[in-house]
SEFI-536386 format. One line per field, with one value per residue (C-alpha): residue number from 1; x, y, z; residue in one letter. Coordinates in steps of 0.2 Angstrom, whole numbers. Example, Ala and Ser with C-alpha at 12.3 -4.5 7.8 and 13.67 -1.06 7.14 Angstrom:
2
seq [1;2]
x [62;68]
y [-22;-5]
z [39;36]
type [A;S]
% end
This chain:
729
seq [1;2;3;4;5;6;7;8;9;10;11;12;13;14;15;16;17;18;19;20;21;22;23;24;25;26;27;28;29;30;31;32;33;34;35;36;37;38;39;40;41;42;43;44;45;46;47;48;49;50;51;52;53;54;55;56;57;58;59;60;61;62;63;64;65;66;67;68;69;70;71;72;73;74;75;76;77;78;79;80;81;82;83;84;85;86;87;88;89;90;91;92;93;94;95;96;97;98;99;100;101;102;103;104;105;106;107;108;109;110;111;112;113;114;115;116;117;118;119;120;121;122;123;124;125;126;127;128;129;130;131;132;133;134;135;136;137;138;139;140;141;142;143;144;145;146;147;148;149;150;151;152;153;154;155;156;157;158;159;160;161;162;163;164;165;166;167;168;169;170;171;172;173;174;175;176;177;178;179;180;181;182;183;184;185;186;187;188;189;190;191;192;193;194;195;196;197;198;199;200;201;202;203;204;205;206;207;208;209;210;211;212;213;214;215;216;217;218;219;220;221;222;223;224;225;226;227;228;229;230;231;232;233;234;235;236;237;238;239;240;241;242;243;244;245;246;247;248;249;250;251;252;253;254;255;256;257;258;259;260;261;262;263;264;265;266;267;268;269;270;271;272;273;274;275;276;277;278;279;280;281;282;283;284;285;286;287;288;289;290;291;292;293;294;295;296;297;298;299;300;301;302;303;304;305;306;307;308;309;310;311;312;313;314;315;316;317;318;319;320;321;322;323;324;325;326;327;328;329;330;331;332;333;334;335;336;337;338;339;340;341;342;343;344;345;346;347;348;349;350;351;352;353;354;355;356;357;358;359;360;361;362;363;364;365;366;367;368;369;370;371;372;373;374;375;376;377;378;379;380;381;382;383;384;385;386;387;388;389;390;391;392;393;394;395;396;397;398;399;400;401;402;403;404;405;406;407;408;409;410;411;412;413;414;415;416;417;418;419;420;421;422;423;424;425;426;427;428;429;430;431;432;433;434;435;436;437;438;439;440;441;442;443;444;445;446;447;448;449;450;451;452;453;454;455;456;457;458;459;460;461;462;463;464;465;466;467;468;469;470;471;472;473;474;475;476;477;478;479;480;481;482;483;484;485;486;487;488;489;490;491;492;493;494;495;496;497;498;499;500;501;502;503;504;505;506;507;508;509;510;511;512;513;514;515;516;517;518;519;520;521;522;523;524;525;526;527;528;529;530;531;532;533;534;535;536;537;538;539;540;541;542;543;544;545;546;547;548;549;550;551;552;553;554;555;556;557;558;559;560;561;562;563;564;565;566;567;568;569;570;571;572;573;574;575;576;577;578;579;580;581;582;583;584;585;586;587;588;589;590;591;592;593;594;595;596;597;598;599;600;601;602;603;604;605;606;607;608;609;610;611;612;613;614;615;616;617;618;619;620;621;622;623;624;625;626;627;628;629;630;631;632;633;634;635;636;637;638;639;640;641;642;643;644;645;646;647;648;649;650;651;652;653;654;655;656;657;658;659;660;661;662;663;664;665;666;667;668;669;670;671;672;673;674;675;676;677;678;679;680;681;682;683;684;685;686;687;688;689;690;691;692;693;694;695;696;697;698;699;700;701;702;703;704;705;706;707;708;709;710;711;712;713;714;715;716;717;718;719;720;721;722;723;724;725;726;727;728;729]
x [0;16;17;0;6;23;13;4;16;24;10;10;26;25;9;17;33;26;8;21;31;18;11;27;27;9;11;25;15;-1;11;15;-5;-6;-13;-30;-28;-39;-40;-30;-44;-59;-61;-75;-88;-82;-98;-98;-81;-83;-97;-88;-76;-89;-99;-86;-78;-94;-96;-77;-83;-100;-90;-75;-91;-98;-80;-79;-96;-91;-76;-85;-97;-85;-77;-92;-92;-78;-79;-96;-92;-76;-85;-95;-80;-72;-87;-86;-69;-72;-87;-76;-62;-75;-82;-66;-64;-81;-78;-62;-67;-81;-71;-67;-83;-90;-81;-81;-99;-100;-86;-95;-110;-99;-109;-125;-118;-109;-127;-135;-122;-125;-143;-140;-131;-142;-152;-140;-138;-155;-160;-145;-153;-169;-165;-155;-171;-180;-172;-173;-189;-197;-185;-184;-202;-205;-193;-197;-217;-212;-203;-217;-228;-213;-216;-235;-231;-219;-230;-245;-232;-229;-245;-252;-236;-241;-259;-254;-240;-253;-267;-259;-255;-273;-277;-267;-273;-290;-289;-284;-298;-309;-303;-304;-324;-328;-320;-330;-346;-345;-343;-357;-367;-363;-366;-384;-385;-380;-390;-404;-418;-413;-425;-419;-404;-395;-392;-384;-371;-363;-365;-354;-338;-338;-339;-319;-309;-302;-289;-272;-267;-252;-245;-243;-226;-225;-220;-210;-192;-197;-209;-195;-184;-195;-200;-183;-180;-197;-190;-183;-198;-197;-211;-201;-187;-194;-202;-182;-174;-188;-185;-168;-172;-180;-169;-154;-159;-155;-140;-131;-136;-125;-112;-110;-111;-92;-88;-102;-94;-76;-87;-94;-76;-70;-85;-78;-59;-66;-75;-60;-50;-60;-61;-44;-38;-49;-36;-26;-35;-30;-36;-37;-23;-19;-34;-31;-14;-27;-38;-22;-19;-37;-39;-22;-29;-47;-35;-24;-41;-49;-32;-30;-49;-50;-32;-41;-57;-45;-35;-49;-54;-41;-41;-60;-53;-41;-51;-65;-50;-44;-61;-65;-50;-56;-74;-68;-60;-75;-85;-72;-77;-95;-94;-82;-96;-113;-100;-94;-110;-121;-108;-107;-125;-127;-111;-117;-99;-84;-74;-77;-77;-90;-88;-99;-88;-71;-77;-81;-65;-57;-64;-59;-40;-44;-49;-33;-21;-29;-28;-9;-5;-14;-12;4;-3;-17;-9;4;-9;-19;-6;-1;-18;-19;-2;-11;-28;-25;-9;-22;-36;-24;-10;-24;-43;-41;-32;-40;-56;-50;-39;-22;-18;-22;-10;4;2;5;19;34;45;34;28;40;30;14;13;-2;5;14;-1;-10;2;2;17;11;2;3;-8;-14;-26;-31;-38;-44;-54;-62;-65;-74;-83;-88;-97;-85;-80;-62;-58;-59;-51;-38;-33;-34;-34;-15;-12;-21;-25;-46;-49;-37;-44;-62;-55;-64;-53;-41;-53;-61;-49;-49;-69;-70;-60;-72;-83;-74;-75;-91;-93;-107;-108;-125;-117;-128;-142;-148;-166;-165;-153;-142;-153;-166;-159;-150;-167;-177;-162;-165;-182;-178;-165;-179;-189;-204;-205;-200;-212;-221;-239;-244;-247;-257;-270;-269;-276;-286;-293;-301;-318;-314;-326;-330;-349;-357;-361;-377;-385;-379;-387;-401;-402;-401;-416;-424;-422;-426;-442;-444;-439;-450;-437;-436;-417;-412;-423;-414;-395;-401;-404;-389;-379;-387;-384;-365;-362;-371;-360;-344;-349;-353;-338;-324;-327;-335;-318;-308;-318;-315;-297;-294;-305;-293;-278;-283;-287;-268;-261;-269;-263;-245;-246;-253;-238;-224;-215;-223;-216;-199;-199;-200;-190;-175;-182;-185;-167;-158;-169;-163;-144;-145;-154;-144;-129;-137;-142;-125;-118;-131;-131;-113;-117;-129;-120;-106;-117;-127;-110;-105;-120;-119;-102;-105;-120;-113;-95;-108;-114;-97;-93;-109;-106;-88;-93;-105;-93;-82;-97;-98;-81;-79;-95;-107;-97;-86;-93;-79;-90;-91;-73;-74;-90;-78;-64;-75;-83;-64;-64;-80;-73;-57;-61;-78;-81;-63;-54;-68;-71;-54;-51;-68;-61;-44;-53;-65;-52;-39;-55;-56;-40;-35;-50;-40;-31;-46;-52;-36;-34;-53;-55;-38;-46;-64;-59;-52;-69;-75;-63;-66;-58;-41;-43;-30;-21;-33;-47;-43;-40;-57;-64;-60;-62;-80;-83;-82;-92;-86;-95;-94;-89;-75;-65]
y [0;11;13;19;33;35;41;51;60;62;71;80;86;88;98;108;112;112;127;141;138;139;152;163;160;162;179;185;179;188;204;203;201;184;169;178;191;196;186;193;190;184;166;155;148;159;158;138;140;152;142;127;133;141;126;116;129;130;109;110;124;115;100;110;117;100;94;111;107;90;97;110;96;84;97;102;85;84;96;91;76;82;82;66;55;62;56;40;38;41;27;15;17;16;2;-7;-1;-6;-25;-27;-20;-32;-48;-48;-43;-57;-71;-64;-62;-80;-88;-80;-91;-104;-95;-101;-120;-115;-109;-123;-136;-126;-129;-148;-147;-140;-154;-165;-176;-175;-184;-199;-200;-201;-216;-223;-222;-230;-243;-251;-245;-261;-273;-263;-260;-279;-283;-269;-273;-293;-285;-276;-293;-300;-288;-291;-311;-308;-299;-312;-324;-314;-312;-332;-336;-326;-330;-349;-345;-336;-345;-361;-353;-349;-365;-374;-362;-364;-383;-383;-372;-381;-398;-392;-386;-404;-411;-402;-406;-422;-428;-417;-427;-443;-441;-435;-449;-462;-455;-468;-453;-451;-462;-469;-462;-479;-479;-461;-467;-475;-457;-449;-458;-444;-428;-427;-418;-426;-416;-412;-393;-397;-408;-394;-384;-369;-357;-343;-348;-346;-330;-321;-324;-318;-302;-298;-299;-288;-274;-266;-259;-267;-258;-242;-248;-253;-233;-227;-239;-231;-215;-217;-227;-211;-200;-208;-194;-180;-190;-192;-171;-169;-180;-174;-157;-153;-162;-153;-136;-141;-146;-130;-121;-131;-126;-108;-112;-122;-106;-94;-104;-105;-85;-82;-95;-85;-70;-81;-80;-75;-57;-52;-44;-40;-30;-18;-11;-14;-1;10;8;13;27;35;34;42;56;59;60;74;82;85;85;105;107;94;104;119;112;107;122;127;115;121;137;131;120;134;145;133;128;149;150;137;146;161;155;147;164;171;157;159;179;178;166;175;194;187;180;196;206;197;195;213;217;221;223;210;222;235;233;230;233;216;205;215;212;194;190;197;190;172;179;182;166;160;170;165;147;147;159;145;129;124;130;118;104;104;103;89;78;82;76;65;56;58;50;38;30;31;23;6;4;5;5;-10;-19;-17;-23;-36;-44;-41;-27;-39;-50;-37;-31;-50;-53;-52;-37;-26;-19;-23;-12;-22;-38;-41;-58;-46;-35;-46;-54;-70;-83;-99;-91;-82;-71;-65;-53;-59;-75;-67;-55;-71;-80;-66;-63;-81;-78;-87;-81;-74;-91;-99;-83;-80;-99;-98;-114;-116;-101;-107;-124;-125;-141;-141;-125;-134;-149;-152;-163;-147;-140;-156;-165;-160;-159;-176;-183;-173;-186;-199;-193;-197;-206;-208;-219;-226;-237;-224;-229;-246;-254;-262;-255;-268;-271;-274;-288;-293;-293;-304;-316;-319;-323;-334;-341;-339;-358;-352;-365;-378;-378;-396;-394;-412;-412;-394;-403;-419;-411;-396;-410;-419;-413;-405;-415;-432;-429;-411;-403;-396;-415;-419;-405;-406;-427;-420;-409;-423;-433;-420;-420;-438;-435;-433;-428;-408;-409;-420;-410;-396;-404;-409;-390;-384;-395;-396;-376;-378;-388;-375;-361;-372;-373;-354;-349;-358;-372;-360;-349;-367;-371;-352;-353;-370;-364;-347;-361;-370;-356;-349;-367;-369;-353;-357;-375;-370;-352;-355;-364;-350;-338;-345;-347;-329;-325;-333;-327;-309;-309;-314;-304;-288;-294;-297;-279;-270;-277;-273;-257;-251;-259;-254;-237;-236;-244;-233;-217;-221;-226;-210;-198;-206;-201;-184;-183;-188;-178;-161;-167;-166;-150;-141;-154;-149;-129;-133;-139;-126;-114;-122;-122;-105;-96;-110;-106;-94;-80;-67;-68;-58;-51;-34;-32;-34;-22;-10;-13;-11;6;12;7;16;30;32;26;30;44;54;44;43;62;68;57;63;82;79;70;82;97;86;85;103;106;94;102;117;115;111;127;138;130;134;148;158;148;157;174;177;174;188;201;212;204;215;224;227;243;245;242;254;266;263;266;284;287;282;287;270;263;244;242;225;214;228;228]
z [0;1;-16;-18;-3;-13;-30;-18;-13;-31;-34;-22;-22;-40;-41;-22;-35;-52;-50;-44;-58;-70;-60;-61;-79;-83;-72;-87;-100;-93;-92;-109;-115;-118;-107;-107;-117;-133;-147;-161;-174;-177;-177;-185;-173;-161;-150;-150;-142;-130;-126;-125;-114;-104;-99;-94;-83;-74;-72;-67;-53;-48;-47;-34;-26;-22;-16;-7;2;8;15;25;31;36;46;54;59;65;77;83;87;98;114;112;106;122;134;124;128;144;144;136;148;163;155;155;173;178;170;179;195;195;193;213;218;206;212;231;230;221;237;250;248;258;274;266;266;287;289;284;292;308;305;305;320;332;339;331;347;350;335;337;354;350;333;347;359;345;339;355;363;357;368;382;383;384;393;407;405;410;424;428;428;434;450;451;452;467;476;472;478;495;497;496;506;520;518;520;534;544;540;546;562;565;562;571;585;583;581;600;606;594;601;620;617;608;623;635;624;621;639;643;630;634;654;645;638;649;663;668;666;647;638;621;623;621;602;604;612;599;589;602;596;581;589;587;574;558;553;563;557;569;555;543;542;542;528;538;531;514;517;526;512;501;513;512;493;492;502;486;476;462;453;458;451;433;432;435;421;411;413;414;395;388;396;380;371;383;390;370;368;386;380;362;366;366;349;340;346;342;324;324;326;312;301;305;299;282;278;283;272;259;258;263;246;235;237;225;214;196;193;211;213;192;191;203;192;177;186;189;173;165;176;171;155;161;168;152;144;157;157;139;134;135;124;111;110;108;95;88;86;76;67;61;58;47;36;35;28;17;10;9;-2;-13;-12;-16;-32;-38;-32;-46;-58;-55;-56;-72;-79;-74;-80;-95;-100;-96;-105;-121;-124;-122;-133;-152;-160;-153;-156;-142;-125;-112;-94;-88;-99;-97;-76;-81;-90;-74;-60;-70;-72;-52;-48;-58;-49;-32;-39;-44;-27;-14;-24;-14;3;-3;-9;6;20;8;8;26;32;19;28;46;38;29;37;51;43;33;49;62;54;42;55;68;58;52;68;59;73;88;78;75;94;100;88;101;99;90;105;119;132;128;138;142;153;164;164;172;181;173;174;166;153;137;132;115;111;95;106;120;106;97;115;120;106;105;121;132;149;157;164;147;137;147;150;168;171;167;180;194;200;201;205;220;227;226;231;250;255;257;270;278;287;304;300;295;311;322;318;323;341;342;358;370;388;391;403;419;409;419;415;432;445;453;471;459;453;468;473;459;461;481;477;465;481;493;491;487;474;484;498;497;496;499;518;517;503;514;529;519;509;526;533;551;564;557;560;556;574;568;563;579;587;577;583;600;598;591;605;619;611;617;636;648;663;662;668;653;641;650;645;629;626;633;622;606;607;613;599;587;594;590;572;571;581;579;565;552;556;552;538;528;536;527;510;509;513;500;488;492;490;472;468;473;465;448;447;456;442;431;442;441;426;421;434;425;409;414;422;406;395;405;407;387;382;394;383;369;377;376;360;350;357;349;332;329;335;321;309;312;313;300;289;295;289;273;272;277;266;252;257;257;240;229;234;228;212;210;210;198;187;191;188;174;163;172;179;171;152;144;130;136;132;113;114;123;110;96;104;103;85;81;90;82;66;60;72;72;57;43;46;44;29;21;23;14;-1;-3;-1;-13;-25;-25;-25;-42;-52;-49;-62;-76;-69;-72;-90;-94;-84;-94;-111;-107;-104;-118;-124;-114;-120;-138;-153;-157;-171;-185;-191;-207;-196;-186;-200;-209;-192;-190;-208;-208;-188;-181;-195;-201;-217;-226;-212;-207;-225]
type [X;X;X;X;X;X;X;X;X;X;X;X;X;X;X;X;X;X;X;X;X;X;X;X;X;X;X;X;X;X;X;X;X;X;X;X;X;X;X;X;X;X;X;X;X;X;X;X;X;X;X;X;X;X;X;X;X;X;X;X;X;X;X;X;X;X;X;X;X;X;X;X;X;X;X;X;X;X;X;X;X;X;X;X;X;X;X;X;X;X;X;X;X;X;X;X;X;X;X;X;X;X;X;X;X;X;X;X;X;X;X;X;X;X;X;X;X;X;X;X;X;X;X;X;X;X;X;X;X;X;X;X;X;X;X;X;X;X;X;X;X;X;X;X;X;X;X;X;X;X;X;X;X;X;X;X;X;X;X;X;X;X;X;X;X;X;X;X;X;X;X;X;X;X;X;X;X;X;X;X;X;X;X;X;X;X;X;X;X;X;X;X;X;X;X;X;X;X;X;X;X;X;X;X;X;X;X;X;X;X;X;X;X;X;X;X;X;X;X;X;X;X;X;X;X;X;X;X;X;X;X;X;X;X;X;X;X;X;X;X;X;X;X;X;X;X;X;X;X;X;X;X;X;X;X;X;X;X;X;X;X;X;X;X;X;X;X;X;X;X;X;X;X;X;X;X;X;X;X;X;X;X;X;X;X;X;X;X;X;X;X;X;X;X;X;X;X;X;X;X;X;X;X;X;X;X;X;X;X;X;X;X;X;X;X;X;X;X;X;X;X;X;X;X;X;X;X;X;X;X;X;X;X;X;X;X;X;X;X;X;X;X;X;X;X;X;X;X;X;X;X;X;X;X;X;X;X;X;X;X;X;X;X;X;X;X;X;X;X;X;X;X;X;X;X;X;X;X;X;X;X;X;X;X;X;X;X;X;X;X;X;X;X;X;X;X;X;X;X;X;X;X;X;X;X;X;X;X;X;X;X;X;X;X;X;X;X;X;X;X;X;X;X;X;X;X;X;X;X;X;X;X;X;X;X;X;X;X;X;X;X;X;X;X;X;X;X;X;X;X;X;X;X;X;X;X;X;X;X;X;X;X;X;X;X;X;X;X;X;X;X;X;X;X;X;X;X;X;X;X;X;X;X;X;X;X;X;X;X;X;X;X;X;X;X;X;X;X;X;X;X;X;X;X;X;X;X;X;X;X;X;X;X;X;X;X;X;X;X;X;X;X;X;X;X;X;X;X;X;X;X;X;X;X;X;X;X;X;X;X;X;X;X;X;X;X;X;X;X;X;X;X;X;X;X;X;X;X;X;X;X;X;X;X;X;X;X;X;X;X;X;X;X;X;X;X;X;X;X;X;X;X;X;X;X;X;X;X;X;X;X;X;X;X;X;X;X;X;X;X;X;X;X;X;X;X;X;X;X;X;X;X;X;X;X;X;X;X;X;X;X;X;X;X;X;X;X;X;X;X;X;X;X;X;X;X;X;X;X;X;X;X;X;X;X;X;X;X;X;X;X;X;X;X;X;X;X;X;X;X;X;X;X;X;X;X;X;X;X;X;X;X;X;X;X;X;X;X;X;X;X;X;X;X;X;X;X;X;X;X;X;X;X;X;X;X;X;X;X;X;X;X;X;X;X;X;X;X;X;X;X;X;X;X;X;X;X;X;X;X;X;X;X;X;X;X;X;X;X]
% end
């Protein structure tokens, strides 16, 4: 493209060298009449030419006027758009500040949401020993609640058991006291009746006698042992309230849950103080970050920039301004030689239509002809002024417009910038203080405008280690051995307390099952008094009803009564004496192996829960902190990867850097660049067709001037008073 430049400037030079030459030249030749001059005689088709040369010395001036118009309207526009190409510096400069002092904020505002994850760990916590207790609780409230409601029967039976046995010990001691009195009374009466009866006043009385034999007791109560060895035995085991007992182990069993919150209490705070460091480091790791630190010189750098631009705003308005000035003075110039033109033209024309003889002057196309050798002169006296600033802006523009627009455009000047040694003050590895990476604009342009983000532009991966710093195992580790400590005691948790069972075991010692019933149901089994006192007494009545002495009749009474008192008194006592015996002997017989039988049962039922009381209380606290572990691990693991996602795809799109990029472009090239260029064509345009306009201008003035007459012309005309008869012979 230099070469198109280098003919430019040829030109330039040439035309800068080659107008004041002919200038000076055409100056002499003017001086000695020619160049514009009149025209020595008169010519054939004289008006075609003048014509001719007339109408294309106007389109050669409309076409400078268009040229001339453009130029004033690009630098109009120009300096109108001074002040807003300023403020969109400025915006594109904050916007790039604006991008990069949003990356921090971005990715702290995206990391501190580790303190939604602590909150919600936190959360979890709380009550966190309650609810292992409660599982714990509840995995064995089955067993213990059947084991603890046998004991409860359990304690029911024993104190059935105590009860009977002292029901029969006591009941055998009545009757074996009763059995005397009752044995001293049947004494008493049945030698009173048989002195009745064998007195020689009773009459009939002989086959009573034999009867008498009867009135005697059947059973001996004497021959039943007693049960006080066993019953104290059992008294003594009873002492401890059993029933008592079994409401303390259950409370003490519902109590697991409060008991594992007591006991857990310091690991969950030492969890929770490791919660705290995982979050601290976690923020504290993403100060390494790429960026963080890089785009704070970025910053520096961009407002230095917004400063240059604030500090030499006012000087680029007031250049600017002259600038305007300048072009208006160089587009007036070219305005006022085609002013000459036009005047020439509208002067000349005017004057030769109203001329009648070519030959003699006339003031509007003299004027006319003049004003066109004007605009000459002011052509060949401003044409190097002209041509020089032309190809000085015409350097500036269009250097401006192939080294930087094109480029720019087209991604060749991202390329040139990246190409190592070109620019050795651009680094834009440095600049952001990268070490493993480096950077090109050309790619980040493309990445960017792809609609990727920074960590994919800028390879950030290969500066900084993002899995790694994601990785939880990084942060975890005192976390996850907190878990482990996990411990909890149940051991002051008992279903039964130890006198309890002391207790069920000396009953179980204390014989109640061995007491041999046999002679009880031997003796209980018998009737009391071989004959029933009241058909004896009854017999008796009978029989006083057949005496006739009043003193028997009398005895008979007396006795026949006695023996109804015994039965009433003392043998109806004996008889529901032996009946609740009995009743308390059946009971013993048919539950006493029952009785031990669940005592033995209830005693290893409770031995082998307590067992599992505590073993299973431990399974299940590991398995449980455990799952909590893995459960909150994933907590802090799937905020992890959401950030990954996050800085890795979501965050920090990277586009607004190519819009900011091309917002410069547009600023400098089609808003500054396209303006400038637009002026020096249309002034160069002007400034070329200058020299079509000398040439016709000179050519068409000629035209305007009278014909020169010759010396015989001359003559006839004074001769015949300026008279020219017969075409001036």
């Amino acid at each position: 493209y230099e070469a198109g430049y280098l003919v430019c400037a040829i030109i330039a030079v040439l035309f800068f060298i080659i107008m004041p030459l002919v200038g000076f030249f055409f100056c002499i030749c003017r001086c000695c009449g020619k160049c514009g001059g009149k025209i020595k005689k008169p010519q054939q088709r004289l008006n075609c030419k003048r014509n001719t040369l007339g109408t294309f010395l106007l389109m050669t001036t409309i076409i400078m006027l268009a040229g001339i118009a453009c130029a004033f309207t690009a630098n109009q526009l120009m300096t109108d758009s001074v002040g807003p190409n300023l403020k969109s510096a400025d915006s594109v400069l904050e916007g790039f500040k604006s991008f990069f002092s949003n990356i921090p904020e971005q990715i702290n505002s995206t990391v501190n949401q580790v303190s939604v994850v602590k909150y919600e760990i936190s959360r979890r916590l709380k009550g966190i020993g309650q609810r292992i207790g409660l599982k714990i609780k509840a995995s064995l409230a089955e067993r213990v609640n059947s084991v603890l409601g046998k004991a409860d029967t359990l304690a029911k039976d024993m104190n059935l058991v105590q009860n009977n046995l002292e029901t029969i010990n006591g009941t055998t001691i009545d009757l074996q006291e009763r059995q005397n009195k009752i044995e001293s009374r049947l004494s008493n009466i049945r030698a009173d009746i048989n002195r009745t009866l064998s007195s020689d006043n009773c009459t009939s009385c002989n086959g009573k006698l034999s009867e008498i034999q009867k009135l005697e007791q059947n059973t001996n109560y004497q021959r039943i042992p007693l049960v006080s060895t066993e019953l104290n035995k059992v008294k003594k085991a009873m002492e401890t309230n059993l029933t008592s007992s079994i409401q303390e182990g259950n409370n003490s069993f519902n109590a697991i849950p409060e008991n594992v919150t007591a006991q857990t209490r310091d690991v969950i705070t030492e969890i929770k103080m490791d919660l705290d460091k995982i979050e601290e480091e976690v923020l504290k790791n993403k100060d390494t970050f790429p960026f963080i630190d890089a785009t704070t010189t970025v910053m520096n750098e961009i407002q230095s920039a917004q400063k240059l631009v604030k500090k030499y705003g006012d000087k680029v308005k007031e250049y600017d301004r002259y600038r305007w000035i300048v072009g208006i003075v160089l587009c007036a110039i070219i305005l006022l030689i085609i002013a000459c033109n036009l005047l020439g033209l509208l002067f000349g024309v005017v004057g030769v239509s109203l001329r009648d003889d070519p030959h003699e002057k006339n003031c509007s196309a003299g004027s006319g002809a003049n004003f066109l050798m004007a605009g000459v002169g002011f052509s060949f006296l401003f044409s190097s002024l002209l041509i020089l600033l032309v190809f000085v802006t015409f350097l500036v523009g269009g250097n401006t417009r192939t080294l930087v627009c094109k480029p720019w455009e087209n991604q060749e000047l991202f390329q040139f910038i990246d190409t190592p040694g070109n620019l050795p003050q651009w680094n834009l590895s440095s600049l952001f203080q990268f070490k493993n990476v480096s950077l090109k604009l050309v790619d980040i342009y493309n990445d960017c405008n792809k609609g990727k983000n920074l960590w994919t532009a800028f390879h950030l991966s290969q500066e900084f280690d993002l899995t790694d710093y994601l990785d939880h195992k990084k942060y975890t580790q005192n976390f996850e051995s907190q878990f482990d400590r996990f411990d909890v005691d149940l051991s002051t948790t008992t279903l039964l307390v130890d006198s309890s069972i002391r207790s069920i075991k000396d009953f179980e010692e204390s014989g109640f099952n061995s007491i041999n019933y046999d002679e009880f149901l031997l003796q209980i089994n018998k009737p009391l008094i071989n004959i029933s006192l009241l058909d004896f007494a009854q017999q008796l009545e009978i029989l006083r009803e057949t005496q006739t002495n009043p003193m028997i009749r009398t005895q008979l009474t007396n006795e026949s009564r006695a023996l109804r008192d015994l039965q009433n008194s003392l043998v109806s006592a004996q008889e529901a004496d032996v009946r609740k015996l009995n009743a308390s002997i059946q009971y013993m017989v048919s539950t006493s192996p029952t009785v031990l039988t669940r005592l033995n049962r209830t005693l290893m039922d409770i031995t082998t829960v307590q067992t599992q009381l505590l073993t299973k209380a431990k399974e299940i606290l590991k398995t449980e902190a455990n799952c909590h572990r893995e459960k909150f691990i994933g907590y802090l693991q799937q905020f992890l990867d959401w950030v990954m996602i996050m800085i890795t795809n979501e965050l920090l799109p990277c586009q607004p850097i190519t819009i900011y990029i091309d917002n410069a472009r547009v600023i400098l090239c089609d808003h500054i660049i396209n303006p400038w260029n637009a002026f020096w064509y249309c002034l160069a345009w002007a400034t070329l067709f200058l020299i079509p306009s000398i040439i016709f201008a000179v050519k068409t003035a000629k035209y305007f001037r009278p014909i020169h007459r010759s010396k015989s012309s001359r003559l006839v005309q004074r001769v015949f008073g300026g008279v020219i008869v017969g075409g001036g012979h």
